[in-house]
N, CA, C, O and CB atoms as a CASP TS submission, in Angstrom:
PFRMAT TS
TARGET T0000
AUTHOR 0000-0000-0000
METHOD Language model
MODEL 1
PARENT N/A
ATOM      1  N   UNK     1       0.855  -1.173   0.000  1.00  0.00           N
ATOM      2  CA  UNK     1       0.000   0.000   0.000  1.00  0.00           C
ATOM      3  C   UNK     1       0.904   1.240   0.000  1.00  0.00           C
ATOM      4  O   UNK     1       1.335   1.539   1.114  1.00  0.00           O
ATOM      5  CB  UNK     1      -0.974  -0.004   1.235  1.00  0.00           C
ATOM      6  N   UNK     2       1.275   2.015  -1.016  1.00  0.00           N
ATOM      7  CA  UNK     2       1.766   2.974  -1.385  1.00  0.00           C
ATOM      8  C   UNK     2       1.001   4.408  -1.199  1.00  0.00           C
ATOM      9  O   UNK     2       1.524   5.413  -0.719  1.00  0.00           O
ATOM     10  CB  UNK     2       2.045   2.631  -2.533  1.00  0.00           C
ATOM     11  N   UNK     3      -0.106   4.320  -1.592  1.00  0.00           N
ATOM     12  CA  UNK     3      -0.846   5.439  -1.707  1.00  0.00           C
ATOM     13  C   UNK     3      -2.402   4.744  -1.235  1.00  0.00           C
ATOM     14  O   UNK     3      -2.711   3.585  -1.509  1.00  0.00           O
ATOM     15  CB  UNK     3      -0.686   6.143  -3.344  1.00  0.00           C
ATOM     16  N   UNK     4      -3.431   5.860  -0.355  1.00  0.00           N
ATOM     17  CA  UNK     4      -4.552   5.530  -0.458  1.00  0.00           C
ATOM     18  C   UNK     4      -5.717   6.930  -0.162  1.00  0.00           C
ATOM     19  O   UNK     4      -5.559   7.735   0.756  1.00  0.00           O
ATOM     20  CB  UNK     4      -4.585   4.322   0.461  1.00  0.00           C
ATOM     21  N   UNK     5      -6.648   6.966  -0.968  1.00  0.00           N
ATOM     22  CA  UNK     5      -7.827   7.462  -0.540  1.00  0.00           C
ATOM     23  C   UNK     5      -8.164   7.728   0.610  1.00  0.00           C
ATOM     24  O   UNK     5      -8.426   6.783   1.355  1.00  0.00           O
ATOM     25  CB  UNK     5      -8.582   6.893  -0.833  1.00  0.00           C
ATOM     26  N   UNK     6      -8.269   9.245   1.162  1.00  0.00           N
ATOM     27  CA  UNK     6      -8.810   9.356   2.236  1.00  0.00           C
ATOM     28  C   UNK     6     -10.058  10.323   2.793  1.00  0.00           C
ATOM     29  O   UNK     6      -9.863  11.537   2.853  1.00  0.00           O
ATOM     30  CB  UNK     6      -7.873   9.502   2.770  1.00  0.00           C
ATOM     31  N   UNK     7     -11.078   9.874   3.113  1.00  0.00           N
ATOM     32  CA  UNK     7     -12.106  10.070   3.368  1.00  0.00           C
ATOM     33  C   UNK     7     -12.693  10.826   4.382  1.00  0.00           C
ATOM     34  O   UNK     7     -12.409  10.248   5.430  1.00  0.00           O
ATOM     35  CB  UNK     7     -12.376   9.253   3.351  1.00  0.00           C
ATOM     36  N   UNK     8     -13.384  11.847   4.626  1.00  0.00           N
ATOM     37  CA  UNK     8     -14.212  12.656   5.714  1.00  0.00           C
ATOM     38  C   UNK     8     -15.822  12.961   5.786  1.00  0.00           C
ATOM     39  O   UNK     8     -16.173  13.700   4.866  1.00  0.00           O
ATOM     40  CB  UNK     8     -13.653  13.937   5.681  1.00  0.00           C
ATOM     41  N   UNK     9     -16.675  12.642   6.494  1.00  0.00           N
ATOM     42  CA  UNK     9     -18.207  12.964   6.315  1.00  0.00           C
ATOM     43  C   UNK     9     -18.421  12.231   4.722  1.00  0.00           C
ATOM     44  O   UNK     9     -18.493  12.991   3.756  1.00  0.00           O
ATOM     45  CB  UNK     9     -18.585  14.943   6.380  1.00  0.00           C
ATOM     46  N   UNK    10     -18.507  10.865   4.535  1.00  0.00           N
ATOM     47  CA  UNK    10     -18.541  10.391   2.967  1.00  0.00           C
ATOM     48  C   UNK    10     -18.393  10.926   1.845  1.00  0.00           C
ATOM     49  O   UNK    10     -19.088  11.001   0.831  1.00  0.00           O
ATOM     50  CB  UNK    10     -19.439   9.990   2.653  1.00  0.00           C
ATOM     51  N   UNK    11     -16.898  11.474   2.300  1.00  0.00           N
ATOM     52  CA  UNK    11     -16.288  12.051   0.615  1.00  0.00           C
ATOM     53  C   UNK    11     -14.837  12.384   0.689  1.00  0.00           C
ATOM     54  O   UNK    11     -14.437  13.031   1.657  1.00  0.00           O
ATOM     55  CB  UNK    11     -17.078  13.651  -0.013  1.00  0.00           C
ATOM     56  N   UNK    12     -14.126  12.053  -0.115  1.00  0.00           N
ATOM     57  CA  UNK    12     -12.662  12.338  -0.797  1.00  0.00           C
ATOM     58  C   UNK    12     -12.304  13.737  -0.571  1.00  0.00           C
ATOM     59  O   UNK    12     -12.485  14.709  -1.306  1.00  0.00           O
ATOM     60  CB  UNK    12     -12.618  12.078  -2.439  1.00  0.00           C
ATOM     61  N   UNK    13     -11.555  13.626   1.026  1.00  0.00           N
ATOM     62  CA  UNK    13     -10.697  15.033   0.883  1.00  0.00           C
ATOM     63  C   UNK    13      -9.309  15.117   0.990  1.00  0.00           C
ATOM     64  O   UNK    13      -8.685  16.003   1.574  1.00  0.00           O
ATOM     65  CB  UNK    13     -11.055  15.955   1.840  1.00  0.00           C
ATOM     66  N   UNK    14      -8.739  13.904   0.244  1.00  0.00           N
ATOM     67  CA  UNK    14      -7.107  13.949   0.211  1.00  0.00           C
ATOM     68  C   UNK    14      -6.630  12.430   0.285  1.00  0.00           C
ATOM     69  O   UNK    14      -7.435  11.553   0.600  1.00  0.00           O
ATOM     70  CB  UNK    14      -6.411  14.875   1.611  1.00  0.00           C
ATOM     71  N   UNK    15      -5.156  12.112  -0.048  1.00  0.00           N
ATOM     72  CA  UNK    15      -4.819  11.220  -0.278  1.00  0.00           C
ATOM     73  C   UNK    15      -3.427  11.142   0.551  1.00  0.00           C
ATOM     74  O   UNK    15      -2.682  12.116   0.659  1.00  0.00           O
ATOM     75  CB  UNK    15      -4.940  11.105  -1.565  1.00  0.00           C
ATOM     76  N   UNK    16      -3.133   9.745   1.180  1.00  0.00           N
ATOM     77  CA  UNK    16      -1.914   9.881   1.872  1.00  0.00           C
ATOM     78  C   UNK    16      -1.175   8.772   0.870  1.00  0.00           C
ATOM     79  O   UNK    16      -1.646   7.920   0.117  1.00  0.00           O
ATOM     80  CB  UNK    16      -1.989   9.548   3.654  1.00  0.00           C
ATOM     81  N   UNK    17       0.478   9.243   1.261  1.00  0.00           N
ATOM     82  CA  UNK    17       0.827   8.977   0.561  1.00  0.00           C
ATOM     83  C   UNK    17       2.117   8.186   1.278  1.00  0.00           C
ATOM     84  O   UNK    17       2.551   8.853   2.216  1.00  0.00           O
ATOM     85  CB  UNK    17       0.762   9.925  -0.264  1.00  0.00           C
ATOM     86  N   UNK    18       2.809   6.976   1.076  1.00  0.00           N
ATOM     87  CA  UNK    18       4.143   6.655   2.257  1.00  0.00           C
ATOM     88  C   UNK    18       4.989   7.189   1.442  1.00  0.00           C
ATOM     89  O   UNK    18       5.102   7.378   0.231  1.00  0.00           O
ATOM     90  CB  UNK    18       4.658   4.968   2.795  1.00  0.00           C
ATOM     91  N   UNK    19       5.551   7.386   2.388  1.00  0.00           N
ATOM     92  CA  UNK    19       6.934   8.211   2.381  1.00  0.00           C
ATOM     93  C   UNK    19       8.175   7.903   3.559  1.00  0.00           C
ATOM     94  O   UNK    19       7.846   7.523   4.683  1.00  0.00           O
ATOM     95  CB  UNK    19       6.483   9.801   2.585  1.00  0.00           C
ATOM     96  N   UNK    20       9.578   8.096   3.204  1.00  0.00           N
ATOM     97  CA  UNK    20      10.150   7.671   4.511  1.00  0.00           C
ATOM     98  C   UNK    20       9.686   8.307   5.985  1.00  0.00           C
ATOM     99  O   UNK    20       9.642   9.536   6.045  1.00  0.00           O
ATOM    100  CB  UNK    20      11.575   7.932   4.360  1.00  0.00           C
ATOM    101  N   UNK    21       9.353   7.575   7.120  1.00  0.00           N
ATOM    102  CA  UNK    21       8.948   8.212   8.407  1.00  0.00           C
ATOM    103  C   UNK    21       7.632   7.977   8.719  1.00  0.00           C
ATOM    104  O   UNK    21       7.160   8.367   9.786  1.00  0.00           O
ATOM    105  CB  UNK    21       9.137   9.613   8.427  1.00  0.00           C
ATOM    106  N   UNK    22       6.696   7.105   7.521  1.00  0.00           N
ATOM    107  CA  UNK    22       4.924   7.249   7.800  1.00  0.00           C
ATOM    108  C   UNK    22       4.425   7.480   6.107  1.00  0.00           C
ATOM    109  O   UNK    22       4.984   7.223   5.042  1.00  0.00           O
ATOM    110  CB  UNK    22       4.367   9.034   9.072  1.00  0.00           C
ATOM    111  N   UNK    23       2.934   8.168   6.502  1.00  0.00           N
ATOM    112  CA  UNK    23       2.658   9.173   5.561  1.00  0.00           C
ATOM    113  C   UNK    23       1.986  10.206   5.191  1.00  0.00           C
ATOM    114  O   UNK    23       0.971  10.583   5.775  1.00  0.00           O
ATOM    115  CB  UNK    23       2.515   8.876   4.999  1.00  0.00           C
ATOM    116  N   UNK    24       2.388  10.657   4.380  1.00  0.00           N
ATOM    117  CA  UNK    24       1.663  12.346   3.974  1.00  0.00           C
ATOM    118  C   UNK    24       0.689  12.065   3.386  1.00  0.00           C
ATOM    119  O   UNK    24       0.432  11.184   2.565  1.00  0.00           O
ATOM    120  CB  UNK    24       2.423  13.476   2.984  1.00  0.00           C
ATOM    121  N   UNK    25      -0.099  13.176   4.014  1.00  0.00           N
ATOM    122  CA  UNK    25      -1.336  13.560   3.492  1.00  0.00           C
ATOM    123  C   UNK    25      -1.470  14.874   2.960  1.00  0.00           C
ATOM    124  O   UNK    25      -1.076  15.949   3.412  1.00  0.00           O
ATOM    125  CB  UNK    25      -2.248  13.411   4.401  1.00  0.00           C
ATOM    126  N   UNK    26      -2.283  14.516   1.609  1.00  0.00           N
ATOM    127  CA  UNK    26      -2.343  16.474   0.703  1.00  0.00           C
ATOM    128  C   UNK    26      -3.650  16.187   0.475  1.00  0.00           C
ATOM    129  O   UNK    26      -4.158  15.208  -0.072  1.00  0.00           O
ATOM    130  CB  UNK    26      -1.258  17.060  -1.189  1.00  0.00           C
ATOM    131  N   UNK    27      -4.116  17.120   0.941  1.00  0.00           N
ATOM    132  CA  UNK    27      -5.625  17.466   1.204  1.00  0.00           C
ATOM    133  C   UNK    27      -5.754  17.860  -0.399  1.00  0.00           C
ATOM    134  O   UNK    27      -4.926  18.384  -1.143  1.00  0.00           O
ATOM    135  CB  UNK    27      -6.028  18.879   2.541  1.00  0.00           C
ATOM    136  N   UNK    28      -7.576  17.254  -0.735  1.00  0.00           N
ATOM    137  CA  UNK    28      -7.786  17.804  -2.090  1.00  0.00           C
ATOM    138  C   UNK    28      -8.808  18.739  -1.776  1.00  0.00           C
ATOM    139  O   UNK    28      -9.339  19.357  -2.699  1.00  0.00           O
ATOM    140  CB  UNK    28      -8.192  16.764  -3.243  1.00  0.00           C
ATOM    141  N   UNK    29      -9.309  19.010  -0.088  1.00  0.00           N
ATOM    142  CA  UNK    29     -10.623  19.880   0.025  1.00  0.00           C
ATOM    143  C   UNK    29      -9.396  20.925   1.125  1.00  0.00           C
ATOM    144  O   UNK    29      -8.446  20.668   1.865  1.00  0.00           O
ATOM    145  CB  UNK    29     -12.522  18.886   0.917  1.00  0.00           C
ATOM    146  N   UNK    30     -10.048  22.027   0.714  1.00  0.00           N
ATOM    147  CA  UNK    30      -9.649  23.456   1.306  1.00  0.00           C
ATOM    148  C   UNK    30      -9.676  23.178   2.964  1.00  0.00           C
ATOM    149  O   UNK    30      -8.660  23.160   3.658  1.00  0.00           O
ATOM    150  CB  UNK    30     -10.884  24.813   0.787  1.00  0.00           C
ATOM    151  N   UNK    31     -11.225  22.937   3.526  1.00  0.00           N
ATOM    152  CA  UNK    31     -11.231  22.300   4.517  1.00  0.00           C
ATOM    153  C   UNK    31     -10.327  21.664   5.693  1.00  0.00           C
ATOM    154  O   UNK    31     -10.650  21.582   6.878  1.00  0.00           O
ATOM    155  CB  UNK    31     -11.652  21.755   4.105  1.00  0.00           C
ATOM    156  N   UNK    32      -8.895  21.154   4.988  1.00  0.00           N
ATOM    157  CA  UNK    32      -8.417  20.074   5.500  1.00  0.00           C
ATOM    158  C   UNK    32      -6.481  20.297   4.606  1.00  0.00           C
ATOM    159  O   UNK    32      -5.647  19.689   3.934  1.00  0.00           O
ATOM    160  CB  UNK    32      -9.688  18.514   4.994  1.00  0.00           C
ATOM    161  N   UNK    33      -6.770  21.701   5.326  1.00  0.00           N
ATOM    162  CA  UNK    33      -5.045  21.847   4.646  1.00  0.00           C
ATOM    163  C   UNK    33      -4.732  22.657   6.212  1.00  0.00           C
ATOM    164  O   UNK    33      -3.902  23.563   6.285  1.00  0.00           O
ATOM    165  CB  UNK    33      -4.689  23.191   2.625  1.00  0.00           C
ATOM    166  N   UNK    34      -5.284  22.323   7.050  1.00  0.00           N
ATOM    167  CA  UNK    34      -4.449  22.402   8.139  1.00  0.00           C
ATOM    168  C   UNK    34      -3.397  21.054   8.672  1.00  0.00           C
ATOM    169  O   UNK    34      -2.544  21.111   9.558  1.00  0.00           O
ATOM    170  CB  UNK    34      -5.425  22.766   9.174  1.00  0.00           C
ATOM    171  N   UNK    35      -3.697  20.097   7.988  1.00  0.00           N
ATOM    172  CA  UNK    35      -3.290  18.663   8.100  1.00  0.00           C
ATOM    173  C   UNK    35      -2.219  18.339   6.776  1.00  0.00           C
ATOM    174  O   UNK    35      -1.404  17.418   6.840  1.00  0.00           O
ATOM    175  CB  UNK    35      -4.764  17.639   8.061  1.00  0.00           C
ATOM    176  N   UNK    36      -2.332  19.119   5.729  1.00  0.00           N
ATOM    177  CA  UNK    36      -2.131  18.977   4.598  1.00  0.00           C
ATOM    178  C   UNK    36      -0.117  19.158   4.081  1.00  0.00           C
ATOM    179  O   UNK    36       0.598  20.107   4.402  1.00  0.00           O
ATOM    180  CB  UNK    36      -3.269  20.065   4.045  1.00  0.00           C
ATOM    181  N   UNK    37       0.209  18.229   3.452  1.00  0.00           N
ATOM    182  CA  UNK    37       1.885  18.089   3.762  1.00  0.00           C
ATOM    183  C   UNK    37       2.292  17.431   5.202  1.00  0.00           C
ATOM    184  O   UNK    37       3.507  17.294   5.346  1.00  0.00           O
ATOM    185  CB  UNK    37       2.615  19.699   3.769  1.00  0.00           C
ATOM    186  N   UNK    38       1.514  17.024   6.234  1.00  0.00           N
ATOM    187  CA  UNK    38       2.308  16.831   7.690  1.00  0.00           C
ATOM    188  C   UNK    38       2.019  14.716   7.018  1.00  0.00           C
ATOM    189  O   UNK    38       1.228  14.025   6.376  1.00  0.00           O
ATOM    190  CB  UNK    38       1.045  17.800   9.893  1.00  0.00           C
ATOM    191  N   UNK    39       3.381  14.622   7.820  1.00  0.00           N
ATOM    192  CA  UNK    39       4.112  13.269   7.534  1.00  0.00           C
ATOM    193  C   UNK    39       3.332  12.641   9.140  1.00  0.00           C
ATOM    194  O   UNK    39       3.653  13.107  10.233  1.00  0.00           O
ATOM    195  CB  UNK    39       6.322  13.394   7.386  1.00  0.00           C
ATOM    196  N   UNK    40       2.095  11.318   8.931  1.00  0.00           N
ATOM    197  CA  UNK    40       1.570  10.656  10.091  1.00  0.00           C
ATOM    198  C   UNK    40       3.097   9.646  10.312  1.00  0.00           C
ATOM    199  O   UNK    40       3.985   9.617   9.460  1.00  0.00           O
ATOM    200  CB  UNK    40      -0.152   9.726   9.733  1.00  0.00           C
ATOM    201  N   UNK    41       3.143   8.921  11.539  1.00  0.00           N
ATOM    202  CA  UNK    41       3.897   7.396  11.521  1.00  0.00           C
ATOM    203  C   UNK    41       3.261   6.411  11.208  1.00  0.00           C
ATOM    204  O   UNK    41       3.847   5.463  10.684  1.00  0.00           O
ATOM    205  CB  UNK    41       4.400   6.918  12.678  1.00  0.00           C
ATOM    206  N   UNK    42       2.199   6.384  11.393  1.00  0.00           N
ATOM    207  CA  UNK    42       1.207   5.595  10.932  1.00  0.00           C
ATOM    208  C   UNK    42      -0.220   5.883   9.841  1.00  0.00           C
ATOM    209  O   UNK    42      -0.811   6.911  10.172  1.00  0.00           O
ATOM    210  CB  UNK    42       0.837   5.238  12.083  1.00  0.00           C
ATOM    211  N   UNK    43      -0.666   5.372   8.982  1.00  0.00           N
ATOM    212  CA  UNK    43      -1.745   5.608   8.761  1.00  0.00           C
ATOM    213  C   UNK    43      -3.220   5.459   9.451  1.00  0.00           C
ATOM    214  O   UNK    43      -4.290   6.042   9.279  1.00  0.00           O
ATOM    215  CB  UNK    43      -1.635   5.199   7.965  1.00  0.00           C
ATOM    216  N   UNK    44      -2.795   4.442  10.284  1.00  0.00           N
ATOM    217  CA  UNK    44      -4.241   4.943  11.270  1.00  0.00           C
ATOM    218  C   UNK    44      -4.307   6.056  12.266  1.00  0.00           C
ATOM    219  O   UNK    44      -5.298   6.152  12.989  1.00  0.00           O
ATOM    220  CB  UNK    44      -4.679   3.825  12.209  1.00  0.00           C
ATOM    221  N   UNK    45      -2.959   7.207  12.381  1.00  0.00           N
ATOM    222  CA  UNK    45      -2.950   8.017  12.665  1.00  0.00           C
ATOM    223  C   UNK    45      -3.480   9.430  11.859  1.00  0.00           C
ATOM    224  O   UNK    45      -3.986  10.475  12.267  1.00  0.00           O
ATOM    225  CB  UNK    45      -2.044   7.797  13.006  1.00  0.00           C
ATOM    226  N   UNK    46      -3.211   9.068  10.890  1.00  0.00           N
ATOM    227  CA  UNK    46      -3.546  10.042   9.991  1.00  0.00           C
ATOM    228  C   UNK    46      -4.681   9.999   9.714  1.00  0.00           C
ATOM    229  O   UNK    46      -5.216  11.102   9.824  1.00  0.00           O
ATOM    230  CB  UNK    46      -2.942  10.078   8.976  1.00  0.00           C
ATOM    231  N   UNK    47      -5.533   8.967   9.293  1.00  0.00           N
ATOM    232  CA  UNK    47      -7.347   8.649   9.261  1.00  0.00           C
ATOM    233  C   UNK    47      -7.933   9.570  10.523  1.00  0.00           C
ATOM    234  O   UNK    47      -8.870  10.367  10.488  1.00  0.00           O
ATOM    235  CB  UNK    47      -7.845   6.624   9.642  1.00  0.00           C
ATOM    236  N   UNK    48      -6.951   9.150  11.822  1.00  0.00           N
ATOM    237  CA  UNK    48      -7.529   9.554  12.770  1.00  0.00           C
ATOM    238  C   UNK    48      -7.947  11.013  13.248  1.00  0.00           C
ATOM    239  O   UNK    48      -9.010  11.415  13.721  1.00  0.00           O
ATOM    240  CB  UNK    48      -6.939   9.065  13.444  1.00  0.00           C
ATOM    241  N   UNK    49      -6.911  11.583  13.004  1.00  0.00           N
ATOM    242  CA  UNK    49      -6.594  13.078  12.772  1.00  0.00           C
ATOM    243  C   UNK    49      -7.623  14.100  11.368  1.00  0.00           C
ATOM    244  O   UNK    49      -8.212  15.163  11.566  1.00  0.00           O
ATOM    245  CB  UNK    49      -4.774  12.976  12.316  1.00  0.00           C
ATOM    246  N   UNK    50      -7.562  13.556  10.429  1.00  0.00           N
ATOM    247  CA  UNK    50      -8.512  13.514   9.715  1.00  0.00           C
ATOM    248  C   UNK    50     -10.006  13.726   9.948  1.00  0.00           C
ATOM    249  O   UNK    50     -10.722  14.658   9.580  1.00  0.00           O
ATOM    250  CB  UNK    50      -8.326  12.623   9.336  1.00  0.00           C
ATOM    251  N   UNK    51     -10.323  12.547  10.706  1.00  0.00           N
ATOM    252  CA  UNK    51     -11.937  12.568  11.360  1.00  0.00           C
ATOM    253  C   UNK    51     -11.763  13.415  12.403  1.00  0.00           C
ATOM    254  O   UNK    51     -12.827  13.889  12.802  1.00  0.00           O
ATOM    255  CB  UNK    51     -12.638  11.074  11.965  1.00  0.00           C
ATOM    256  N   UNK    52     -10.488  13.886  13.171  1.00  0.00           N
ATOM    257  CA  UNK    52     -10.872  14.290  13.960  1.00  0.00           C
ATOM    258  C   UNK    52     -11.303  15.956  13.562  1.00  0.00           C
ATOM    259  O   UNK    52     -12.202  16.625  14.073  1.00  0.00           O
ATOM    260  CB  UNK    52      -9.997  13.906  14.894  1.00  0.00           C
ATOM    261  N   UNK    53     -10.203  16.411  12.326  1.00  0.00           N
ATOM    262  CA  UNK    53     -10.489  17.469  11.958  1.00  0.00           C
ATOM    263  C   UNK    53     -11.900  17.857  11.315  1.00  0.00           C
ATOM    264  O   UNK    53     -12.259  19.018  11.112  1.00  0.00           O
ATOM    265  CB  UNK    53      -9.576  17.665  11.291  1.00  0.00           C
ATOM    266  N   UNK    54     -12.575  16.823  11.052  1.00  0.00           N
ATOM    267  CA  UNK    54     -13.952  16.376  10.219  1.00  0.00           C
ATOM    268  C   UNK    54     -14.771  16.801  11.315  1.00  0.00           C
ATOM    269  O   UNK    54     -15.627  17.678  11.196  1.00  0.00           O
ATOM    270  CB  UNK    54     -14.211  14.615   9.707  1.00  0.00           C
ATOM    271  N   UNK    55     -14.456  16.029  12.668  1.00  0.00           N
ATOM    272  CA  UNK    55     -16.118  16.384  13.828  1.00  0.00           C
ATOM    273  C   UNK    55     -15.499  17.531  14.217  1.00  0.00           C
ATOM    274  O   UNK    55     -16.224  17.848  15.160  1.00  0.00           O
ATOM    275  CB  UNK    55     -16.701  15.170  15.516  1.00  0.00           C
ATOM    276  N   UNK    56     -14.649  18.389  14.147  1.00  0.00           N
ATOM    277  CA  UNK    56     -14.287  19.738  14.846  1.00  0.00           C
ATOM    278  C   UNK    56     -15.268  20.785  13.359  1.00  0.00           C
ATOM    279  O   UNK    56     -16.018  21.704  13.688  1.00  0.00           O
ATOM    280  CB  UNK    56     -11.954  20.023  15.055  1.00  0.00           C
ATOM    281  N   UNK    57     -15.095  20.473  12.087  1.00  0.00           N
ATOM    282  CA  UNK    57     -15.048  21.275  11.255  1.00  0.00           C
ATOM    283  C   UNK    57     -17.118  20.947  11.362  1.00  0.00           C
ATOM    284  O   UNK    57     -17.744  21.944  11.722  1.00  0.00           O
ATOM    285  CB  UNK    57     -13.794  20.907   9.765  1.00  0.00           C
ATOM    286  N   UNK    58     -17.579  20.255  11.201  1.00  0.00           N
ATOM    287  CA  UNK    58     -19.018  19.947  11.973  1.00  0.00           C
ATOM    288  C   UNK    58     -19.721  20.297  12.848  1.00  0.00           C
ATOM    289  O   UNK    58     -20.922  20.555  12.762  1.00  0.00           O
ATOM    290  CB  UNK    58     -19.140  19.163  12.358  1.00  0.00           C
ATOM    291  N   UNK    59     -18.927  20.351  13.947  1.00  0.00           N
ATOM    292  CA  UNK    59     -19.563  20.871  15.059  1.00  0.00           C
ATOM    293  C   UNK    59     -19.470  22.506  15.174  1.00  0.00           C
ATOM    294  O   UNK    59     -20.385  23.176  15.653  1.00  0.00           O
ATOM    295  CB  UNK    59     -18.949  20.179  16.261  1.00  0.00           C
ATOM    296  N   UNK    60     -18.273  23.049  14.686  1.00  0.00           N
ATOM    297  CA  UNK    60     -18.362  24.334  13.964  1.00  0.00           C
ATOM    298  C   UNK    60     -19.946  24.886  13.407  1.00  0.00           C
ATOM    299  O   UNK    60     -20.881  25.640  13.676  1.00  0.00           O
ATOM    300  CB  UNK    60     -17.371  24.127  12.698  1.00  0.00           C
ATOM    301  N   UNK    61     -19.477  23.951  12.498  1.00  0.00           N
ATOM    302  CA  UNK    61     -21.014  24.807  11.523  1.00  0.00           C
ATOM    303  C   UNK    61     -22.315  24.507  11.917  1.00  0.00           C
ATOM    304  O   UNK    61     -23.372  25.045  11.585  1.00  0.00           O
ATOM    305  CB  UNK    61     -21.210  24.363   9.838  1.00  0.00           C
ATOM    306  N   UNK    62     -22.121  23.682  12.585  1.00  0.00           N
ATOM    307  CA  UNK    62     -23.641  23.700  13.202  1.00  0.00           C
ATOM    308  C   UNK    62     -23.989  22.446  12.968  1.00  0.00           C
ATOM    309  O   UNK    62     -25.219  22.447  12.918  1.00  0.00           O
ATOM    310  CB  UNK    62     -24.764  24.720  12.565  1.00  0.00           C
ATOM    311  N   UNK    63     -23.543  21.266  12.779  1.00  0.00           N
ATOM    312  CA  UNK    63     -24.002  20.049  12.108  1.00  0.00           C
ATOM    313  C   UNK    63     -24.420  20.124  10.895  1.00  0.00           C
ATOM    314  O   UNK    63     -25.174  19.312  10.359  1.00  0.00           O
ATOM    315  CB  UNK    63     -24.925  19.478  12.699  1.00  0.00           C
ATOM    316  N   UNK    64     -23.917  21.176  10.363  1.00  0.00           N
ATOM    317  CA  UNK    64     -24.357  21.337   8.770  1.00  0.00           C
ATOM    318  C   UNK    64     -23.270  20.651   8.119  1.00  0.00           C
ATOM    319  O   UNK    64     -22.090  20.943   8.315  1.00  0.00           O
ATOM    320  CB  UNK    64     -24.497  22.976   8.143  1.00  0.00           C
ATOM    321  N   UNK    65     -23.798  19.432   7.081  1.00  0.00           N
ATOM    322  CA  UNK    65     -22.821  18.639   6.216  1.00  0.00           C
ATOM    323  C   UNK    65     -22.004  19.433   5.699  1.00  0.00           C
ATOM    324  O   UNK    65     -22.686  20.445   5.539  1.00  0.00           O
ATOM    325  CB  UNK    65     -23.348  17.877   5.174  1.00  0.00           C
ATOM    326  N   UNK    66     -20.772  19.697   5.250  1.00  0.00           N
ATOM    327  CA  UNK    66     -19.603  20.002   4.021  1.00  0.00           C
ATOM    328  C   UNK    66     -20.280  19.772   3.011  1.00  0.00           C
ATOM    329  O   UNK    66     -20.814  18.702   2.716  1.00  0.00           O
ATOM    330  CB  UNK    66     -18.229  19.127   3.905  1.00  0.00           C
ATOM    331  N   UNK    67     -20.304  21.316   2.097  1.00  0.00           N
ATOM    332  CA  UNK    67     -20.674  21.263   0.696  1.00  0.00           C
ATOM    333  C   UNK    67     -20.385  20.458  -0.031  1.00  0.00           C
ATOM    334  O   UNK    67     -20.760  20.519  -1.202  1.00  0.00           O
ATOM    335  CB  UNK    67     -20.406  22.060   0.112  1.00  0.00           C
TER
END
């Protein structure tokens, strides 16, 4: 697993990628470039971080879905 799809609120907002140290993630939604270039050690770290930025960016708006 080189590269994979990564997902927030059921939809594609970036892709991580391994690299030496873990892997990077480059956000393809605006949303989610506070995370965007940072190297995880793991990829279930990075999923994690991800969702987590997902229920912060949610609870923000009010429980209003991402356009």
């Amino acid at each position: 697993m080189d590269r994979f799809v990564v997902e927030a609120e059921r939809r594609v907002v970036g892709i991580a990628i391994r690299v030496p140290g873990g892997f990077r993630f480059v956000a393809s939604d605006p949303d989610f470039h506070a995370v965007d270039r940072k190297v995880f050690r793991r990829a279930r770290l990075l999923v994690s971080r991800v969702a987590e930025l997902a229920r912060a960016l949610r609870a923000r708006r009010g429980q209003r879905r991402f356009r």
